[in-house]
Structures are given as C-alpha cells and as structure tokens.
C-alpha positions in Angstrom: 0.3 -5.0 -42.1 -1.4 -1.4 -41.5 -2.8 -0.4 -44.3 -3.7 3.5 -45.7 -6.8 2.7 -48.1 -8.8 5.5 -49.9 -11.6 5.5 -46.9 -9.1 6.4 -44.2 -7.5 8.5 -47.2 -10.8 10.8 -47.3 -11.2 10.1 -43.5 -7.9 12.3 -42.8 -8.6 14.7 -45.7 -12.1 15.6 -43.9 -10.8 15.8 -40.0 -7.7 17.7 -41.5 -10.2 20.1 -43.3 -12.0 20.9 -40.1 -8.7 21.3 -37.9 -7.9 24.2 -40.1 -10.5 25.8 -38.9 -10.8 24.1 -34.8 -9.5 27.7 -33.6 -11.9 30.1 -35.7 -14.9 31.5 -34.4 -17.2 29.9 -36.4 -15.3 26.2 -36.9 -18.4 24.2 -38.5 -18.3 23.5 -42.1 -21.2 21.9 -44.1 -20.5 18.5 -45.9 -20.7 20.8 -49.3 -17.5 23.1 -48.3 -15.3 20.2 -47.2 -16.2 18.8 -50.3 -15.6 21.8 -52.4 -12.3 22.6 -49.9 -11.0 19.0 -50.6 -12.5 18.5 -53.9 -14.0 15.5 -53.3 -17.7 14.1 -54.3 -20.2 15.8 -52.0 -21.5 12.3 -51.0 -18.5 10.6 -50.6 -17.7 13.5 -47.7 -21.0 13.1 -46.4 -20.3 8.9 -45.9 -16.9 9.6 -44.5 -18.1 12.5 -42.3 -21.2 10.0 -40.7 -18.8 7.6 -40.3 -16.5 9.7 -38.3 -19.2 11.3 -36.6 -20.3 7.6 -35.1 -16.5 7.1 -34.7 -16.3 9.8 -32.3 -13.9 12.1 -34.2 -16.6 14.9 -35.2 -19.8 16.6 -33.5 -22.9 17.3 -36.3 -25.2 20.3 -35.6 -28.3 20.5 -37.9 -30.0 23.7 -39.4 -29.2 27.4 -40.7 -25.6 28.0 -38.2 -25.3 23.6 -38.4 -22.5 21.6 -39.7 -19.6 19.0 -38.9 -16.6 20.1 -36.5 -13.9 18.3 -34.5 -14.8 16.5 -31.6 -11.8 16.6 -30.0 -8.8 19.3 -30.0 -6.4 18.8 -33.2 -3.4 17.5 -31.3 -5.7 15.4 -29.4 -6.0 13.2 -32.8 -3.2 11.0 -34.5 -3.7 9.3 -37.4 -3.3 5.7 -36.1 -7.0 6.5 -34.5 -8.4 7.2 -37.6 -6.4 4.7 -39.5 -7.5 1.7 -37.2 -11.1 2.5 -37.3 -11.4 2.6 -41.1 -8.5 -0.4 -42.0 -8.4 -3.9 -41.4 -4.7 -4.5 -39.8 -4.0 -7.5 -39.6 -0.4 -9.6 -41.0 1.6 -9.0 -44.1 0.1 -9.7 -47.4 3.1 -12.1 -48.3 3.1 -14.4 -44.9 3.2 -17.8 -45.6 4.4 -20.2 -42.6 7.1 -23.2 -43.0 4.8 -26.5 -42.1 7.7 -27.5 -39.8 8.0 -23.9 -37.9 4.8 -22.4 -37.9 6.4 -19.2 -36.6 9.1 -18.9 -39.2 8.0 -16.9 -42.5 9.5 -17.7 -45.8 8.5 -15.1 -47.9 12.0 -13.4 -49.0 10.2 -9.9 -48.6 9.1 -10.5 -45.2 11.7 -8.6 -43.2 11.4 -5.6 -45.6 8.1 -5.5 -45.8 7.9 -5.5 -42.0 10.5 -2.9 -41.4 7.8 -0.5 -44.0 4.6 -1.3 -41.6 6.5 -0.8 -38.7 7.7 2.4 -40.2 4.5 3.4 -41.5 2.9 2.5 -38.3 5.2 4.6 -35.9 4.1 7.6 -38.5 0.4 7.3 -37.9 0.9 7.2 -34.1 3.2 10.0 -33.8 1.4 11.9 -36.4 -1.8 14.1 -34.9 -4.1 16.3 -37.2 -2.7 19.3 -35.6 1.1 18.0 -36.7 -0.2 17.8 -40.3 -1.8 21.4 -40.5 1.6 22.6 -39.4 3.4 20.8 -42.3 0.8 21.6 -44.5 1.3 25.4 -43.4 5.3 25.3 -43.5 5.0 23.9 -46.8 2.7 26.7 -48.4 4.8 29.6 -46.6 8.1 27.6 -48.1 6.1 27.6 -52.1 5.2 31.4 -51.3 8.7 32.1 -50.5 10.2 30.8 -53.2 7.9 32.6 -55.9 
C-alpha cells in the first residue's frame, strides 16, 4: 500500500514552495523563507530540503545570492517521485494469506482497501508539482471571487 507520511508531506510542501517561484528571475529561496512561506520548523525544511537535494529534486547554491531551487522543470515532477523516495510501499497493512492458498487474502477490507491505493497511487503519478500550483492558483482566484 502507498503510503503519504508527514516526510513526503513536508517533501511536497517544500518542492511545491519552490515551483511557485521556478519561472521568476530570481527562483532560490533560503531554507528560512520556505519555512516561514510554509510555516514549518526551520530545521525540519532544512532535513527535508537535504534530503531532496541528495534525491535529485533541488540544486543548493551557498552564500549572499545562494539558496535551494528546483532541479528539474515543475511539470517535469509528479508526486509518485517524491512519494517513493521518502515511503516504504510495500502490501496492505491488513494482508494476511489463507495457509491453503497463499495467494488468496482473507482480510474482508482487502478489495476496498486496494481499490484506495490503487486510487491514491494513479493520483501521485498523474499529479506533477506544476498540476498542483495550478489547483492551488484556481483555488485562491475562486476564494477571491467569491469575497
């Protein structure tokens, strides 16, 4: 079963902070304004952002103009990337195996459950960061509309 824990959580929060700004001029943001931008604990952004940085997903600069940006175009990023790097996926939690069939689950929740990570993992791999900006966009103009 694919899982979404909290470190892939803050992994998307930070990679979908810094495709907001992939097309400005200046698109590197220190680990203290995607913290403040996504209000989470400075060194919590800081772990994630290493980790995504070894993971490919973001370039670090240091000194005065330094900072983390994407490594790769926005759209060029879906979620089951960041996802897999961060999750252990492996079967659903409620698997157990007859002793006679060793293929044959009887957990009464297994079909459901497996129709929700197949459903949740079809999301993540049609989902790219630039998708989720977009969303995130439609749904703020929506909110301003309607004030």
């Amino acid at each position: 079963m694919i899982k979404f824990g909290k470190f892939s959580q803050y992994a998307v929060a930070c990679l979908t902070c810094l495709a907001e700004v992939y097309h400005q001029r200046d698109s590197k943001l220190s680990s203290s304004e995607i913290s403040r931008r996504i209000q989470l604990p400075q060194p919590t952004v800081s772990k994630t952002m290493n980790a995504l940085v070894i993971a490919g997903f973001a370039q670090s600069s240091h000194g005065p103009h330094g900072g983390f940006s994407l490594a790769r175009h926005p759209s060029d990023i879906c979620l089951i990337e960041i996802v897999r790097i961060f999750e252990k996926c492996d079967g659903l939690p409620c698997c157990y195996k007859s002793q006679k069939h060793s293929h044959t689950c009887l957990h009464p929740l297994h079909n459901s459950l497996s129709a929700i990570s197949e459903s949740l993992e079809s999301l993540f791999k049609e989902k790219t960061l630039e998708a989720l900006i977009e969303s995130k966009t439609a749904a703020l103009k929506s909110e301003r509309a309607s004030l």
